[in-house]
KOLTI-930391 format. One record per atom (N, C-alpha, C): atom name; residue in three letters; x, z, y. Coordinates in steps of 0.001 Angstrom, whole numbers, plus 524288, in hexadecimal, padded with zeros to 5 digits. Example, Ala and Ser with C-alpha at 12.3 -4.5 7.8 and 13.67 -1.06 7.14 Angstrom:
{rec "N", "ALA", {83386, 81E78, 7E9C6}}
{rec "CA", "ALA", {8300C, 81E78, 7EE6C}}
{rec "C", "ALA", {83390, 81E78, 7F31C}}
{rec "N", "SER", {83232, 81BA8, 7F736}}
{rec "CA", "SER", {83566, 81BE4, 7FBDC}}
{rec "C", "SER", {83264, 81EBE, 8001E}}
//
This chain:
{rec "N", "UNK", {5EA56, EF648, 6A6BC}}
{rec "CA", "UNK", {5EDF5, EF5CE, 6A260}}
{rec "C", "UNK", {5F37E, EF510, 6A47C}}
{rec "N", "UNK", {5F7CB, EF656, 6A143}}
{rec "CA", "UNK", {5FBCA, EF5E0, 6A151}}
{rec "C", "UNK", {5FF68, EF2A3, 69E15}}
{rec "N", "UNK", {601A1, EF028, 69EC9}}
{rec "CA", "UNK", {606A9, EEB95, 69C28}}
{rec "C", "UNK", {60AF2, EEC06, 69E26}}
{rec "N", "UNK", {60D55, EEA04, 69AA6}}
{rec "CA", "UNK", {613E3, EEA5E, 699E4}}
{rec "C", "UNK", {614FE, EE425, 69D0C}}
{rec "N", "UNK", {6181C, EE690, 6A117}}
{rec "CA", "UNK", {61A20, EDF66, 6A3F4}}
{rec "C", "UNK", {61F8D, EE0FE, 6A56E}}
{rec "N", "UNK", {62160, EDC44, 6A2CA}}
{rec "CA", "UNK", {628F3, EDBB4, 6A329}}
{rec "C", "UNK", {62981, ED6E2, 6A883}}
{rec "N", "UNK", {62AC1, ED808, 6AC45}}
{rec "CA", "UNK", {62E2B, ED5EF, 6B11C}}
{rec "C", "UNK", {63323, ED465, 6B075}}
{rec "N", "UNK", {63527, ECF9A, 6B0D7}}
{rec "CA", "UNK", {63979, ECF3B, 6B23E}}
{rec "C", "UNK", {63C7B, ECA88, 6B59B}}
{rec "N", "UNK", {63F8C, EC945, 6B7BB}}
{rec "CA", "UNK", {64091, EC650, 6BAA7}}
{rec "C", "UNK", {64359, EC250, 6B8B8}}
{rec "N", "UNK", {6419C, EBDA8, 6B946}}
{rec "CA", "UNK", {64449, EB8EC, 6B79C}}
{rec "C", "UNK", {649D7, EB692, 6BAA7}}
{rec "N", "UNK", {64BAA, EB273, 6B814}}
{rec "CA", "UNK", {65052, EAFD0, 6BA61}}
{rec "C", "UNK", {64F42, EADCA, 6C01E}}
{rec "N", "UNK", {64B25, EAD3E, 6C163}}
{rec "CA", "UNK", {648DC, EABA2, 6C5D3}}
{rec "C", "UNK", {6483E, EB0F3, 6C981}}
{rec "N", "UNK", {646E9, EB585, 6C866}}
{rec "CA", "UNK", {64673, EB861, 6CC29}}
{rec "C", "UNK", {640B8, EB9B5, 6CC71}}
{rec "N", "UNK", {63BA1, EB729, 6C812}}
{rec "CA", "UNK", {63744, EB7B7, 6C82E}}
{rec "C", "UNK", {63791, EBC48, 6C39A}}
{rec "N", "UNK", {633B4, EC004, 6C50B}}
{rec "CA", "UNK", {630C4, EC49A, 6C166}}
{rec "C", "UNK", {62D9D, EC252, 6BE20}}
{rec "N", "UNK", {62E36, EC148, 6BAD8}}
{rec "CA", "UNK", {62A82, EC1D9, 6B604}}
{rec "C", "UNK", {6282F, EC763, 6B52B}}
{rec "N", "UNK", {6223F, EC6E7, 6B3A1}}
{rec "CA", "UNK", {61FDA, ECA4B, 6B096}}
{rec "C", "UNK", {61E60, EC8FC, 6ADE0}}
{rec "N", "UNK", {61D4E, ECB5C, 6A760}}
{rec "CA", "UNK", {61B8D, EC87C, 6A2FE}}
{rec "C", "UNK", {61970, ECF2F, 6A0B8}}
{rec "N", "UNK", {613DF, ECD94, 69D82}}
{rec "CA", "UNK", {612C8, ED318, 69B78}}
{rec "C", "UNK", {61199, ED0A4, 6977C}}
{rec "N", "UNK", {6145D, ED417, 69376}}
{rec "CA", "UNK", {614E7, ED1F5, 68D95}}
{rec "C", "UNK", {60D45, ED326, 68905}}
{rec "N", "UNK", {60BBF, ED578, 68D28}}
{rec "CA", "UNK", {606D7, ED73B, 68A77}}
{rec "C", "UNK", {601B1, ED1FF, 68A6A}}
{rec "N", "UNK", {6040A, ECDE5, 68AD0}}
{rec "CA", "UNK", {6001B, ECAEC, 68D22}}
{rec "C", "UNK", {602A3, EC5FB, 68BAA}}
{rec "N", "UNK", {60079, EC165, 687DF}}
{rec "CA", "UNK", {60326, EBAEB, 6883B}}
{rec "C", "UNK", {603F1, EB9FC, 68EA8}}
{rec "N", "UNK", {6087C, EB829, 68ED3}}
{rec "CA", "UNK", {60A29, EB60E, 694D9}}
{rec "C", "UNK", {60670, EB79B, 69A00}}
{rec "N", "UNK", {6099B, EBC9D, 69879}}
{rec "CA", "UNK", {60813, EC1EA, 69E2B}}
{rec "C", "UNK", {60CF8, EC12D, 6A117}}
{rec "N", "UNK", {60E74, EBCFA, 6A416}}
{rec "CA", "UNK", {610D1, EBCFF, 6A7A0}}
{rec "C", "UNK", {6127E, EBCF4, 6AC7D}}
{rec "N", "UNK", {6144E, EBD83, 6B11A}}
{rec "CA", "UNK", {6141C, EBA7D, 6B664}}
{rec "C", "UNK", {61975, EBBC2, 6B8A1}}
{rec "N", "UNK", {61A2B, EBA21, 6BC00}}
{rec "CA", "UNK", {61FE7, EB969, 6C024}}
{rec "C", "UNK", {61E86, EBB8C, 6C6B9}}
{rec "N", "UNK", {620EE, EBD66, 6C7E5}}
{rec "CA", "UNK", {621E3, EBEA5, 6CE59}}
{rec "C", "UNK", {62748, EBEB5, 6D115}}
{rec "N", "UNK", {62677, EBCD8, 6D619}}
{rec "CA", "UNK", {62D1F, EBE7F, 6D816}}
{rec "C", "UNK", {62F5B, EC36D, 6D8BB}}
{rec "N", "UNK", {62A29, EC78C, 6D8ED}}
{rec "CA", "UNK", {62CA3, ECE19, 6D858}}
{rec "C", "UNK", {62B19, ECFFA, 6D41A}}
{rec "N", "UNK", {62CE0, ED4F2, 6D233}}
{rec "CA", "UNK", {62AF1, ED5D5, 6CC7A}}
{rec "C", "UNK", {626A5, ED889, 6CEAD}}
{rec "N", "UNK", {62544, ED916, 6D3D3}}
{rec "CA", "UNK", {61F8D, EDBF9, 6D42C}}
{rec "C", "UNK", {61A78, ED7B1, 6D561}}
{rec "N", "UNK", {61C5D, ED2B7, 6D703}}
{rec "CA", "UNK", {61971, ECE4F, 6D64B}}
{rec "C", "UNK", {617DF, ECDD3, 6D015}}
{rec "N", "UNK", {61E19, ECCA4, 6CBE2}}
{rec "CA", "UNK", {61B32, ECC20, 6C79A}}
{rec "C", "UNK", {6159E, ED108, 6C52A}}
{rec "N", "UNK", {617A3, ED5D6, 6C4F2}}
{rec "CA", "UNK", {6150B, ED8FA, 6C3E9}}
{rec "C", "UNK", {60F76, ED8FC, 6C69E}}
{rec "N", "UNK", {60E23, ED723, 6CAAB}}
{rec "CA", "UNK", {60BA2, ED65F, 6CD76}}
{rec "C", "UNK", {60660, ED0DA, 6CA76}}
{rec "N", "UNK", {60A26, ECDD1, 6C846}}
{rec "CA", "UNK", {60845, EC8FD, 6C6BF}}
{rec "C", "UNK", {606BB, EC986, 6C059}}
{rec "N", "UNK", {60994, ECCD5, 6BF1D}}
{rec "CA", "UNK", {607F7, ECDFF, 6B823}}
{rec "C", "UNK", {6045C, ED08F, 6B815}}
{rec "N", "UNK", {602EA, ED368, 6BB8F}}
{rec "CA", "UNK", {5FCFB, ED67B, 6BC8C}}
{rec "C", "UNK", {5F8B3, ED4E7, 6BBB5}}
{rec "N", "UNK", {5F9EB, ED00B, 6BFB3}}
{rec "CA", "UNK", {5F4C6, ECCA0, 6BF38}}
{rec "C", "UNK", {5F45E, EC94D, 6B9AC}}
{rec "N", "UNK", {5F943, EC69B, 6B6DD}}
{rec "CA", "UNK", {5F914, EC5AC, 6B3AA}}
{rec "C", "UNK", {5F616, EC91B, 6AD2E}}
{rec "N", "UNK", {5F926, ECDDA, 6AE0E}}
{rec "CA", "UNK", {5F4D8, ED14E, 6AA01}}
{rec "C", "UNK", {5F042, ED1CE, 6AB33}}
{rec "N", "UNK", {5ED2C, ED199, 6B039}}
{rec "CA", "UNK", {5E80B, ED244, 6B0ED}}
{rec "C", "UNK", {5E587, ECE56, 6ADC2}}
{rec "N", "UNK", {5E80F, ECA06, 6AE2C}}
{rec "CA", "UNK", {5E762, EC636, 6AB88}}
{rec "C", "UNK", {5E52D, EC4D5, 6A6CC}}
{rec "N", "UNK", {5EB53, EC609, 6A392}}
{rec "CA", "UNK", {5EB6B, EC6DB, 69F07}}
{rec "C", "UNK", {5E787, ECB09, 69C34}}
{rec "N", "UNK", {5E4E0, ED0D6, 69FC3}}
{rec "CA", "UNK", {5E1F3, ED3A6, 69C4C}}
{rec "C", "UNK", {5DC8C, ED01A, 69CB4}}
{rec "N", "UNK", {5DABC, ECCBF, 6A055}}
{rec "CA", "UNK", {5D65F, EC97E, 6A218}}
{rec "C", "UNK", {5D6B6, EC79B, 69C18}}
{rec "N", "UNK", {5DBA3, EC5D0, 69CC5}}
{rec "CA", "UNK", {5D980, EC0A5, 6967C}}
{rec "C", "UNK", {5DAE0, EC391, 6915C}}
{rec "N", "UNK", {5DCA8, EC8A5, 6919B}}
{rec "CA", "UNK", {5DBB3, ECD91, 68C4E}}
{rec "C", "UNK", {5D4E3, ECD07, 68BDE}}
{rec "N", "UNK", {5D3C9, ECF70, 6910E}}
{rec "CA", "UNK", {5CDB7, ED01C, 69008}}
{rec "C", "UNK", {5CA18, ECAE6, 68B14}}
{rec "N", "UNK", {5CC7B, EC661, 68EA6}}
{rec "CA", "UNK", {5C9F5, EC219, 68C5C}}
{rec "C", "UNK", {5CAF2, EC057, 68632}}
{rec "N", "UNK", {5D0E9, EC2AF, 684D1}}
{rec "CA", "UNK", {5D43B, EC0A2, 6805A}}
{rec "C", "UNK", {5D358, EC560, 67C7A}}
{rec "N", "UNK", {5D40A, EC8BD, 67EB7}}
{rec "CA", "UNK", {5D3EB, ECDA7, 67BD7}}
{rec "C", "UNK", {5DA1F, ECF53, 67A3F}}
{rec "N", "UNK", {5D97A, ED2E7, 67607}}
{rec "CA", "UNK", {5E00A, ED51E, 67590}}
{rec "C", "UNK", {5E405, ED20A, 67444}}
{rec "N", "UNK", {5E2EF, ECC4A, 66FC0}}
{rec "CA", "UNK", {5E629, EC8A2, 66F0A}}
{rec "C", "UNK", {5E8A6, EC5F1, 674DF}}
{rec "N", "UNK", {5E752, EC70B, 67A31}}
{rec "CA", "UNK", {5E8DA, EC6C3, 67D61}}
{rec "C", "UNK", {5EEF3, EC9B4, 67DD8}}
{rec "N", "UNK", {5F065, ECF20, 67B26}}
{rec "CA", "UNK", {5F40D, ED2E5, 67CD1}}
{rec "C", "UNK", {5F7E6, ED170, 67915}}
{rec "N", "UNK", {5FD87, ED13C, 67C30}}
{rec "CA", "UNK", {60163, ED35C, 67771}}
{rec "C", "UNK", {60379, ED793, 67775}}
{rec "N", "UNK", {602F4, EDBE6, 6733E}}
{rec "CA", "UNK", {6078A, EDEE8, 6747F}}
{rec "C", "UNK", {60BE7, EDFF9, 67507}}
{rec "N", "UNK", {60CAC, EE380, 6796E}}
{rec "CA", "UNK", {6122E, EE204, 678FE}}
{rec "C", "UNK", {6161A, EE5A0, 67606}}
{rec "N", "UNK", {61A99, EE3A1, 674E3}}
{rec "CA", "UNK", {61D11, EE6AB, 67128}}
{rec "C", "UNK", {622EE, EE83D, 67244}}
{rec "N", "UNK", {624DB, EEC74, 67317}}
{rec "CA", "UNK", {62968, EEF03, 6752C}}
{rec "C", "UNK", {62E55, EED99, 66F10}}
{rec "N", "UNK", {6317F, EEAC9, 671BB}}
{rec "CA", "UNK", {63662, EEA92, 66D29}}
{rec "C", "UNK", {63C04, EED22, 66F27}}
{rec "N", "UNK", {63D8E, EEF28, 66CBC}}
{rec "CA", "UNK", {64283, EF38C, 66DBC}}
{rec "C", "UNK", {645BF, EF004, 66C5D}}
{rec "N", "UNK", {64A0A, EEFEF, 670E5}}
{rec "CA", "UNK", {650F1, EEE21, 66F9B}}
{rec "C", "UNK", {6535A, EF063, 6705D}}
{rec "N", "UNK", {65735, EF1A9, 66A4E}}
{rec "CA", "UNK", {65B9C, EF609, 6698C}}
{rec "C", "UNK", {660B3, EF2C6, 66C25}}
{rec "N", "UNK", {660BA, EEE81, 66C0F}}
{rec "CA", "UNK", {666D5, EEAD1, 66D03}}
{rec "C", "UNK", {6654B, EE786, 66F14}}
{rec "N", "UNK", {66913, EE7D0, 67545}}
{rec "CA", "UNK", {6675C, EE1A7, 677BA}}
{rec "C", "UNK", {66E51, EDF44, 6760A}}
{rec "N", "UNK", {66CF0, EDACE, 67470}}
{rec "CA", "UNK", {67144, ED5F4, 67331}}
{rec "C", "UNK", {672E6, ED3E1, 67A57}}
{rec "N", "UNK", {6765A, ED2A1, 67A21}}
{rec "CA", "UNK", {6779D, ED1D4, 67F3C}}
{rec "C", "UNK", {67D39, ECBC4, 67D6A}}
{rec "N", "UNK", {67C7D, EC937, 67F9C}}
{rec "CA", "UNK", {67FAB, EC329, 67E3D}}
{rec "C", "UNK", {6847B, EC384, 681C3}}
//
């Protein structure tokens, strides 16, 4: 299977990975190929306890369009 995972780097300099398809599908690495590396194992995870939970396990995820970014 395939999921959607957003990377990004914190004030600290740590990678976050977080995959929105999943309650708190997250993990951190010092490279973004560590994190990616580490969310892997985390979804293996997470489909382990789909099996057990079933679909109320999933959220979908949902794409929202922005016409105007506000800028301060």
């Amino acid at each position: 299977m395939e999921y959607p995972v957003i990377v990004f780097k914190d004030e600290d300099g740590v990678f976050i990975a977080r995959c929105p398809v999943f309650k708190g599908a997250h993990t951190y690495g010092m490279s973004e190929e560590e994190a990616l590396q580490n969310i892997k194992e985390v979804l293996q995870m997470c489909e382990e306890e789909m099996k057990k939970e079933g679909p109320e396990a999933v959220i979908d995820p949902h794409f929202v369009e922005i016409t105007q970014v506000l800028l301060a």
